[in-house]
C-alpha positions as CSV (number, residue, x, y, z in Angstrom):
1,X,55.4,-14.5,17.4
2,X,53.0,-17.3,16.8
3,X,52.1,-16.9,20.5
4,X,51.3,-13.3,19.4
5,X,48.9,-14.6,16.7
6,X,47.0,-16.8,18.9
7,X,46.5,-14.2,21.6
8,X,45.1,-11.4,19.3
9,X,43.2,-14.4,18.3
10,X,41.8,-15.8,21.0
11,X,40.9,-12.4,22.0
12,X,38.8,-11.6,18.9
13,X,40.8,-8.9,17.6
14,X,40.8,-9.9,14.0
15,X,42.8,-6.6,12.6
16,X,45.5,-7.6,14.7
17,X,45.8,-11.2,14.7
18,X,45.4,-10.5,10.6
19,X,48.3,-8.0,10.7
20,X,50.4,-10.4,12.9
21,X,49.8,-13.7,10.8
22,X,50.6,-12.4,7.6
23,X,53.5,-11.1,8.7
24,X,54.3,-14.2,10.5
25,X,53.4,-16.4,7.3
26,X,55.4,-13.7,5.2
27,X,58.7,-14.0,7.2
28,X,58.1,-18.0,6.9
29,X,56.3,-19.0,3.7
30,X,57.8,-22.8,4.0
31,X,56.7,-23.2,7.6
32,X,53.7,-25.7,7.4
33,X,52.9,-24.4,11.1
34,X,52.6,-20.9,10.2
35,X,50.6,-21.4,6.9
36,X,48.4,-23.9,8.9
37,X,47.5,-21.7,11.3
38,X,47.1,-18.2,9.5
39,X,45.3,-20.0,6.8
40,X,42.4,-21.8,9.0
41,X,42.1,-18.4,10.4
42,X,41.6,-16.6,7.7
43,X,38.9,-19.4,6.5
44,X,36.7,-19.6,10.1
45,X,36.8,-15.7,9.2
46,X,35.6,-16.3,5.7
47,X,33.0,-19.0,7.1
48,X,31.3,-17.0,9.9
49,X,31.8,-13.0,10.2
50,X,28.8,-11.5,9.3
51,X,29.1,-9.4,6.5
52,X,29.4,-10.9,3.1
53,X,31.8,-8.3,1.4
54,X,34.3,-9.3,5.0
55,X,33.6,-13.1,4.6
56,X,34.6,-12.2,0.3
57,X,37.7,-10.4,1.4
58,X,39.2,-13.0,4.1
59,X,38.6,-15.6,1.4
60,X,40.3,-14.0,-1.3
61,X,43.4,-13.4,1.2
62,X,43.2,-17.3,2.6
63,X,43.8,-18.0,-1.6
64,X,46.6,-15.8,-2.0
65,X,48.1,-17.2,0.8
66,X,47.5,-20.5,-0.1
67,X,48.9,-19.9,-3.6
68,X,52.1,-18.3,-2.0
69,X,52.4,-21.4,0.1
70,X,52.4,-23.7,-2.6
71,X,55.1,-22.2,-4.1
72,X,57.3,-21.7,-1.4
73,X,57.1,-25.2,0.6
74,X,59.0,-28.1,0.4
75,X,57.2,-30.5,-1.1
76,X,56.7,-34.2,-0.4
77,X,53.5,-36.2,-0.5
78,X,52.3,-35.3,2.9
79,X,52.7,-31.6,1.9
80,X,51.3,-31.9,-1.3
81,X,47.9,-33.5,0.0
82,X,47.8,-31.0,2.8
83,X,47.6,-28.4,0.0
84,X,44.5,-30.3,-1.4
85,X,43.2,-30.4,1.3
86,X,43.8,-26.5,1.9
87,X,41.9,-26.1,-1.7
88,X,39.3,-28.2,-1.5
89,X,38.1,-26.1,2.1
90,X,39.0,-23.0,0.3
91,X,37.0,-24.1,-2.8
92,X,34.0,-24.8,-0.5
93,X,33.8,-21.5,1.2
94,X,34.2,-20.1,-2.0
95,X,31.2,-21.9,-3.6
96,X,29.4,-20.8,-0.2
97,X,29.7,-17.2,-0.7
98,X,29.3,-17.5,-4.5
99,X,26.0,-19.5,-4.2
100,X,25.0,-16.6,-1.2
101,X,25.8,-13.6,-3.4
102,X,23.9,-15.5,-6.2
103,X,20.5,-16.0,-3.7
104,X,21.2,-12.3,-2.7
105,X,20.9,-10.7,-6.0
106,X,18.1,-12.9,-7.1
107,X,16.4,-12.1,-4.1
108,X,16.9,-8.3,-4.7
109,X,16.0,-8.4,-8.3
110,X,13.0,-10.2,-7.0
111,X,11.8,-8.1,-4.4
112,X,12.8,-5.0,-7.4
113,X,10.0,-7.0,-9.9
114,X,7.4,-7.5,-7.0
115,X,8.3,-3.6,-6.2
116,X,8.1,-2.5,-9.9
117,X,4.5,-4.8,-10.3
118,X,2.9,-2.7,-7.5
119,X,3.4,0.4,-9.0
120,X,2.4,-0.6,-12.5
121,X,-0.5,-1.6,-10.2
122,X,-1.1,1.6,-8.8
123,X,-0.5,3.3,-12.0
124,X,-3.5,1.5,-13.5
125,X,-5.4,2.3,-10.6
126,X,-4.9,5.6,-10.9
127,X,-5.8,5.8,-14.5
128,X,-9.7,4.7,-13.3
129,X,-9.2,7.1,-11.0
130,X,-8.5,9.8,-13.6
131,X,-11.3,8.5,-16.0
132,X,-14.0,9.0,-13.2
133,X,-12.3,12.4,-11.8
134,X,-14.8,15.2,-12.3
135,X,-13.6,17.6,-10.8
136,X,-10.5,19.8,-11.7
137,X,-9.8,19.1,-7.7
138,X,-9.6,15.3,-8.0
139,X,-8.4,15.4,-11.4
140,X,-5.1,17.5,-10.2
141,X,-5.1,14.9,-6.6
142,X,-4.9,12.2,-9.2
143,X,-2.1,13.9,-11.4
144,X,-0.1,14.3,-8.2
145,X,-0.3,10.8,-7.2
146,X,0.6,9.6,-10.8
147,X,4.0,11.6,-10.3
148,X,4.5,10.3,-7.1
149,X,4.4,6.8,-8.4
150,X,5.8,7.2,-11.5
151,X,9.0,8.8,-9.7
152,X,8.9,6.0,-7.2
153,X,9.4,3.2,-10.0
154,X,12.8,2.2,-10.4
155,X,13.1,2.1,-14.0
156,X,16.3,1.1,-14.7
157,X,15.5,-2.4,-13.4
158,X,12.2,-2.8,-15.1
159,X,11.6,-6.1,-17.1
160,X,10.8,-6.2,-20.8
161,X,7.8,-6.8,-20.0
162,X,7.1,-4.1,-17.2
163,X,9.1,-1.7,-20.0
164,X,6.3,-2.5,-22.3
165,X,3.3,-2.5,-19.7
166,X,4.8,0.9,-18.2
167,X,5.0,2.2,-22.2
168,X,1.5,1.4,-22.5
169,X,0.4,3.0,-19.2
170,X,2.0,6.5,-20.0
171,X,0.5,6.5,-23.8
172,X,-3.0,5.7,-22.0
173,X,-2.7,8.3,-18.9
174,X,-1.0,10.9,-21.6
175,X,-4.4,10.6,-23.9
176,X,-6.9,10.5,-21.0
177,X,-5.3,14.0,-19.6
178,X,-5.4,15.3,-22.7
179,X,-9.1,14.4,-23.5
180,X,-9.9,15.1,-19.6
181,X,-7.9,18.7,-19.9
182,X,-10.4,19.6,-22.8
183,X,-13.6,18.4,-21.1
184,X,-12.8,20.0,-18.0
185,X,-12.1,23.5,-20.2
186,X,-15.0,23.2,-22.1
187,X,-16.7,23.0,-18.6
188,X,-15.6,26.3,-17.9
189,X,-16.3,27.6,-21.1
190,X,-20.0,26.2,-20.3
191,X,-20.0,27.4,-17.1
192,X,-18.4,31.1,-18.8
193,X,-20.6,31.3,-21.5
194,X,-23.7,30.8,-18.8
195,X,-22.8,33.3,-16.5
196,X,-22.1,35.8,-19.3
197,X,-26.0,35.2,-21.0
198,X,-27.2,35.7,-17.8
199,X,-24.8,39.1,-17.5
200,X,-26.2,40.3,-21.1
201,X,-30.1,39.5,-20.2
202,X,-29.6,41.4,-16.8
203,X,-28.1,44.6,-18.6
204,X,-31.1,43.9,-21.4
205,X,-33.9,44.2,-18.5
206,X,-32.2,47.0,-16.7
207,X,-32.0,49.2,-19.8
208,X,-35.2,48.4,-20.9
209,X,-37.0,48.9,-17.7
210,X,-35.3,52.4,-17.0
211,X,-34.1,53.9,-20.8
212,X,-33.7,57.3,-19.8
213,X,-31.3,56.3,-16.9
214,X,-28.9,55.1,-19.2
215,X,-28.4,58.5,-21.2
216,X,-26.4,59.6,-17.9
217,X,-22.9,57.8,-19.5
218,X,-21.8,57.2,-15.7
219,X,-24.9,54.9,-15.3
220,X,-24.4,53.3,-18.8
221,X,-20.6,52.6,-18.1
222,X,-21.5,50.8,-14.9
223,X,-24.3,49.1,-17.3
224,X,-21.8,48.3,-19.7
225,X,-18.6,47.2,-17.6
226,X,-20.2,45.1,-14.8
227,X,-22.6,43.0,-17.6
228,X,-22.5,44.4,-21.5
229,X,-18.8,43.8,-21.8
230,X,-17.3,41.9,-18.9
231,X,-17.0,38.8,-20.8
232,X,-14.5,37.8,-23.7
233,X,-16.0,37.3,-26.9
234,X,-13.0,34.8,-27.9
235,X,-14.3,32.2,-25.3
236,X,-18.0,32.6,-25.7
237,X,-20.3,30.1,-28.0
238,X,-21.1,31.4,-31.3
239,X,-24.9,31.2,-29.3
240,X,-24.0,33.9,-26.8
241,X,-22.4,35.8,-29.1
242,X,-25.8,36.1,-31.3
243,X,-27.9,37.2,-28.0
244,X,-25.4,39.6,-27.1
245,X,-25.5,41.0,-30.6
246,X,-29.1,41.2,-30.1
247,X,-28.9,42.8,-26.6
248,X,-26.0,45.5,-28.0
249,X,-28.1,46.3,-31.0
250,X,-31.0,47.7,-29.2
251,X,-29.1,49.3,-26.3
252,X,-26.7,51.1,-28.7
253,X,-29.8,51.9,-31.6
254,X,-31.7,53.4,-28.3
255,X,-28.7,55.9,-27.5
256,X,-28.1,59.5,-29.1
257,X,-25.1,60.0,-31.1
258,X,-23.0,60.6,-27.7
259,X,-24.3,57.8,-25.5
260,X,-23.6,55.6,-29.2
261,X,-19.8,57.0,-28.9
262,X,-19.6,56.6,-25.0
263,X,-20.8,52.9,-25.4
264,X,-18.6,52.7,-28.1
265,X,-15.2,53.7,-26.2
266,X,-16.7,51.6,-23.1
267,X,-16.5,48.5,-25.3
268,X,-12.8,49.0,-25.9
269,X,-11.9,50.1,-22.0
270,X,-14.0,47.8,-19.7
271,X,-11.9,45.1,-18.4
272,X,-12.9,41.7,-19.4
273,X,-13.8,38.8,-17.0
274,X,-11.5,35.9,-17.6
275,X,-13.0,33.5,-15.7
């Protein structure tokens, strides 16, 4: 059977040769042979495949065997510093991998800090870039690409110090939207407010250029719905709201008693411009 072992060996088929030297070693735990060989199997396995979690697992086997060995031989001197021996190869592999997985995960958590410091990076690049924004266009291009990085963090592995610097960064970019949400509105009220003096002044010189036109209600509704009341009196300045008071009082003090009603109802139906 020990043939067996070395030919499944020797041929590099490790399930096998596994499978047959623990069974071997199993039906034999005093034979020095046996344990010899299945043992310095098991650590060249340990010492060269590959993978670390395969190189972990043929180790951990080699020191159960080992540990079964030692309880099952005959013991003399020779025996017992074979056994040292065993350990002390055993306890270098060991060592080997330990020191490996130890250089592994401080390289991974490095490369995680390095990884984490470029998106804090980015994440203070970006808030520039959502200081200068202005335009609702780049200011939304720039709130995209926040959430992209932000997602892209891997937080759970952030250092105090990145927790704190990260902490920081999304007080700063949650003020800055806030304040750059309310300039960019008051924009648009701006830009609202001018487009809706410029509505009032237009229906102002048309009805004052053509009076009588405007007794014909059909003509003063499409006065009064495409300019006179297109606009929403809750987002306009308290400055358009006095010339359109002005423009109103003399269109509706120039009208009869049914063009005063007419305007009247038109003020309540004409749809308002929201934008």
């Amino acid at each position: 059977m020990l043939n067996l072992f070395e030919s499944y060996k020797d041929a590099n088929k490790i399930t096998e040769a596994v499978l047959v030297g623990r069974n071997l070693f199993n039906r034999n735990p005093q034979s020095q042979e046996v344990f010899s060989a299945y043992f310095d199997y098991l650590c060249n396995l340990a010492e060269t495949l590959p993978n670390q979690a395969d190189r972990h697992d043929f180790a951990t086997q080699a020191g159960v065997s080992l540990a079964f060995y030692s309880e099952n031989a005959d013991l003399d001197e020779n025996v017992v510093a074979s056994i040292a021996s065993y350990q002390k190869r055993l306890t270098m592999i060991i060592s080997t991998l330990t020191n490996a997985e130890q250089e592994a995960c401080a390289t991974a958590v490095a490369e995680i800090i390095t990884y984490n410091d470029n998106g804090l990076k980015e994440l203070y690049r970006l808030k520039d870039s959502l200081y200068s924004a202005s335009t609702q266009e780049q200011f939304d291009k720039t709130l995209i690409e926040i959430s992209v990085i932000d997602n892209k963090i891997k937080k759970d592995s952030l250092t105090d110090e990145q927790i704190n610097t990260y902490e920081t960064l999304t007080k700063e970019h949650t003020n800055l939207i806030s304040s750059k949400m309310r300039d960019f509105e008051y924009m648009k009220n701006i830009a609202y407010n001018k487009q809706a003096v410029d509505s009032f002044a237009k229906a102002f010189k048309q009805f004052r250029e053509d009076e009588n036109k405007y007794k014909n209600q059909t003509q003063l509704f499409s006065l009064a719905s495409s300019n006179l009341f297109a606009y929403d009196a809750s987002r306009l300045f308290n400055e358009t709201l006095i010339y359109y008071s002005h423009v109103y009082s003399f269109i509706f003090n120039k009208l009869d008693d049914d063009g005063k009603l007419a305007l009247t109802r038109f003020s309540i139906e004409c749809e308002r411009k929201l934008r």
